[in-house]
N, C-alpha and C positions, 0 to 999 in steps of 0.2 A: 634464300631460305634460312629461317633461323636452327640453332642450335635442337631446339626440342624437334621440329618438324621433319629436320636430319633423322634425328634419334626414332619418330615412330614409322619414316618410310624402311628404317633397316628393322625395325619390329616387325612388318610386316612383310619381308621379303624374308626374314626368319621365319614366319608362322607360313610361309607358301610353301617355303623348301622345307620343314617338317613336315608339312604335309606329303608332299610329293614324297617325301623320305617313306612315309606310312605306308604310303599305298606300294611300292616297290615291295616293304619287308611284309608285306600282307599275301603280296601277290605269291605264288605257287611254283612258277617258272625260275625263280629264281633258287640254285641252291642254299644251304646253310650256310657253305665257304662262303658265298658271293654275298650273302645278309652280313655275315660278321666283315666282311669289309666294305663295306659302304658303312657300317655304322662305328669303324673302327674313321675311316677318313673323314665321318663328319664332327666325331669328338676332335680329331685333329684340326676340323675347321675352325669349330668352337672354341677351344682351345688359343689358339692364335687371335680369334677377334677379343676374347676376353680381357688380355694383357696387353 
């Protein structure tokens, strides 16, 4: 697999786990503490792929 084709299977495992991420901080069940860290360890994932 080439270089781009690399590049748009992790665009789209980026756009699955935003997703999933959404629906988690949407959902009800979950507290505030528990929204601010999931959305605290996914900037930290980010983060790290970026660089």
């Amino acid at each position: 697999m080439d270089s781009i084709g690399i590049e748009i299977n992790e665009y789209k495992k980026l756009c699955e786990t935003v997703t999933k991420v959404k629906s988690v901080l949407k959902d009800d069940s979950c507290s505030e503490h528990e929204k601010l860290q999931i959305i605290n360890k996914c900037v930290d994932i980010l983060e790290q792929n970026l660089y």
